[in-house]
TORKE-552364 format. One record per residue (C-alpha): residue number from 0; x, y, z. Coordinates in nm, 3 decimals, decimal comma. Layout:
! residues N
NODE num x y z
NODE NUM X Y Z;
...
! end
This chain:
! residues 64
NODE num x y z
NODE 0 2,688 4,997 1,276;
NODE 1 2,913 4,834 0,993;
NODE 2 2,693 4,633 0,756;
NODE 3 2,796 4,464 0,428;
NODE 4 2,441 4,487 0,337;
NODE 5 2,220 4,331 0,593;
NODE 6 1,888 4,499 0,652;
NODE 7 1,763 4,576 1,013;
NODE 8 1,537 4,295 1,047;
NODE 9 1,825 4,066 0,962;
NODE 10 2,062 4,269 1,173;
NODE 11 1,759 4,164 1,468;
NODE 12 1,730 3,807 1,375;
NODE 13 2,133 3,788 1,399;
NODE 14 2,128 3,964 1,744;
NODE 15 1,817 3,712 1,828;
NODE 16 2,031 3,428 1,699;
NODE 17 2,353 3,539 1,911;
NODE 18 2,141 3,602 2,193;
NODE 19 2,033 3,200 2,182;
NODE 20 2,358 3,092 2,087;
NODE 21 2,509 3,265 2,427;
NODE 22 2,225 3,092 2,626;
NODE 23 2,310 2,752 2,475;
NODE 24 2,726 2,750 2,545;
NODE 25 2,638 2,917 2,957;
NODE 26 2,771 3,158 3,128;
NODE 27 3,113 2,997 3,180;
NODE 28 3,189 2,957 2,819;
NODE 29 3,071 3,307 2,650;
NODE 30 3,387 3,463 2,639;
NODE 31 3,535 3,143 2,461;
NODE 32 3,249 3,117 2,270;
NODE 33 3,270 3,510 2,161;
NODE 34 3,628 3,487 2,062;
NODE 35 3,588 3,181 1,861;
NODE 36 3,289 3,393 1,647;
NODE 37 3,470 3,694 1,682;
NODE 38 3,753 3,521 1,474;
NODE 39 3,514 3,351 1,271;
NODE 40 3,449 3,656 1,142;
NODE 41 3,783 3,830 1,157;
NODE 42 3,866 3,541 0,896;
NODE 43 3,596 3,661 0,629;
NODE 44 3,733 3,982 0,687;
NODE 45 3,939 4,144 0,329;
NODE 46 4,201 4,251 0,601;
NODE 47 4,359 4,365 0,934;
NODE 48 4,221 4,775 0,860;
NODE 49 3,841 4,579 0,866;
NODE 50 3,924 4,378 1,152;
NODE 51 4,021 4,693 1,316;
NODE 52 3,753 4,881 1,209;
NODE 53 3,547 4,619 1,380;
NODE 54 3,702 4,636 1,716;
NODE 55 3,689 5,008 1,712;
NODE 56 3,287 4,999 1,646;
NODE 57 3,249 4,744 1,907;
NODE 58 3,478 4,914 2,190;
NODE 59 3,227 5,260 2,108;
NODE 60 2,899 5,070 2,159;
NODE 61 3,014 4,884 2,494;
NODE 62 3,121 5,217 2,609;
NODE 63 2,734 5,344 2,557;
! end
């Protein structure tokens, strides 16, 4: 998984935090809700060769 440096127990409390977060916006608004972090996070990113480093991690674990 990439990681700038979190440990696994924050790498848990993020996923626990995410997790709650998804709960709180429904159903009907995690996709929006998912992009909006999604580019969040693209933005904090040094580049587009991270962002799609990013997306290629995350299209391998959904395909687990």
């Amino acid at each position: 998984m990439m990681s700038l440096g979190l440990s696994d127990s924050d790498l848990e409390q993020a996923f626990d935090r995410l997790a709650q977060a998804l709960d709180a916006v429904g159903e009907d608004k995690e996709r929006s809700f998912l992009a909006a972090l999604a580019l969040t996070l693209a933005g904090r990113m040094a580049g587009l060769t991270e962002v799609d480093a990013a997306i290629a991690m995350a299209l391998r674990a959904a395909e687990r």
